[in-house]
GUKOLKE-232636 format. One record per residue (C-alpha): z negated, x negated, y; chain. Coordinates in Angstrom, 3 decimals. Example, Ala and Ser with C-alpha at 12.3 -4.5 7.8 and 13.67 -1.06 7.14 Angstrom:
BEGIN
[[-7.800 -12.300 -4.500] 'A'],
[[-7.140 -13.670 -1.060] 'A'],
REM end
This chain:
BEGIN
[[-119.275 -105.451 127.906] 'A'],
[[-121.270 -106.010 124.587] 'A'],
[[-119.970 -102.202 123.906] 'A'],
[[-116.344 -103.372 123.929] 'A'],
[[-116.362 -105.758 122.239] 'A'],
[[-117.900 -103.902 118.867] 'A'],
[[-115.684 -100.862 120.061] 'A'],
[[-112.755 -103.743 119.188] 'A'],
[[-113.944 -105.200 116.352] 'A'],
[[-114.617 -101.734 115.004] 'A'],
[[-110.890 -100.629 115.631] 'A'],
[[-109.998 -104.414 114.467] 'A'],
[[-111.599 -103.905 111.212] 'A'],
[[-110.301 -100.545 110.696] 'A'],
[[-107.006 -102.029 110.380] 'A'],
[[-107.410 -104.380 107.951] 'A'],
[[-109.149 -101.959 105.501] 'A'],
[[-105.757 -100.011 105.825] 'A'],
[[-103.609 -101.452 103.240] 'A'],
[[-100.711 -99.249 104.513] 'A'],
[[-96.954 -100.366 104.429] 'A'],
[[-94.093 -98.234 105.732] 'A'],
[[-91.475 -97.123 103.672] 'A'],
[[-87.658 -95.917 104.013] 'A'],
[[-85.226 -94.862 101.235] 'A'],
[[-82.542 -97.333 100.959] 'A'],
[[-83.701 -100.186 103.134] 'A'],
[[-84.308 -103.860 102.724] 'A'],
[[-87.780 -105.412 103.339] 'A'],
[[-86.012 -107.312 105.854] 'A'],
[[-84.903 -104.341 107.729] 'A'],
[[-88.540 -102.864 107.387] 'A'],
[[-90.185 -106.093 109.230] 'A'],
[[-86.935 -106.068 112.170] 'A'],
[[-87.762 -102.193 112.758] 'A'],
[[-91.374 -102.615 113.198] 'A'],
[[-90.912 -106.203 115.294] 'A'],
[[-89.011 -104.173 117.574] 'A'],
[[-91.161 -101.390 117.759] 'A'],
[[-94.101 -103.495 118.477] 'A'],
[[-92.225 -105.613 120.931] 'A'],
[[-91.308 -101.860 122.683] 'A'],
[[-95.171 -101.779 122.633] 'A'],
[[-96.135 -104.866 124.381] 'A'],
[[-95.451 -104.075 127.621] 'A'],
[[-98.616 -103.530 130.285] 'A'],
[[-100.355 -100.770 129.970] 'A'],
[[-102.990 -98.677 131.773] 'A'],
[[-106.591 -99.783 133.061] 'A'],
[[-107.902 -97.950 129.793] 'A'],
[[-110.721 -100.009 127.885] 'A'],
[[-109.691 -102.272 125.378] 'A'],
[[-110.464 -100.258 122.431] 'A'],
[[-108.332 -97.810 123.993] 'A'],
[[-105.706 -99.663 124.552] 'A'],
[[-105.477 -100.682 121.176] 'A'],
[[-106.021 -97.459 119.868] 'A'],
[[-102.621 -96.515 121.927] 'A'],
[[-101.094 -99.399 120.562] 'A'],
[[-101.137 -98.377 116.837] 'A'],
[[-99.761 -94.913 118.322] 'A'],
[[-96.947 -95.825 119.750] 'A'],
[[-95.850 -98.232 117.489] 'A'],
[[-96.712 -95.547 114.399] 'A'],
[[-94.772 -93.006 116.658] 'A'],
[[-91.581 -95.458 116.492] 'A'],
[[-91.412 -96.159 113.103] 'A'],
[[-91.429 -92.420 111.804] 'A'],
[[-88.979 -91.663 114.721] 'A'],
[[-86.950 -94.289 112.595] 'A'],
[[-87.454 -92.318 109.547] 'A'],
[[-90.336 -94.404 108.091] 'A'],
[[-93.612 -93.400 106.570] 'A'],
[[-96.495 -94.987 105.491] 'A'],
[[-97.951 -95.478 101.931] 'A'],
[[-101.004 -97.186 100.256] 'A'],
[[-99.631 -100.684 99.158] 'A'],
[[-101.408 -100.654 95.969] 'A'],
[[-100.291 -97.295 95.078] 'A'],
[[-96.811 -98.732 95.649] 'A'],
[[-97.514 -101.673 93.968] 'A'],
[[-99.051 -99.696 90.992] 'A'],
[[-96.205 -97.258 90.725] 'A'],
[[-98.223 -94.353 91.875] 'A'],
[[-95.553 -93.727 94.089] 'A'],
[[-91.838 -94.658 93.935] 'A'],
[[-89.271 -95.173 96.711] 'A'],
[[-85.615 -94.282 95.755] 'A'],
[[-83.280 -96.756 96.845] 'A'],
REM end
């Protein structure tokens, strides 16, 4: 059990060092936030009798699988921020 639960704060972690935000052309922050709502809320249904750090590793799949099918893509926010990277609108 003890394995788990560093396996999960390990993913956990890993997440929050990723200062990623996805990006369209021509859309509204507010559209960005309903996309990925829905595609997590796509995402919360049961899943398998995987391990928790599996499941959670699926998780970020599916939902990163949704939001490029919607035509997103993911950048470093401080690039953005910087203007390392621009997003036509």
């Amino acid at each position: 059990m003890r394995f788990y639960a560093v396996a999960l704060l390990a993913v956990l972690c890993a997440g929050c060092a990723n200062q990623n935000v996805w990006v369209k052309d021509s859309i509204t922050d507010e559209q960005v936030q309903k996309d990925l709502a829905e595609c997590r809320y796509r995402d919360s249904r049961p899943s398998s009798s995987a391990g928790v750090a599996q499941q959670e590793y699926q998780s970020v799949n599916m939902v990163n699988g949704c939001m490029r099918s919607r035509g997103y893509y993911q950048v470093n926010k401080k690039d953005l921020e910087n203007k390392k990277i621009e997003i036509s609108n």
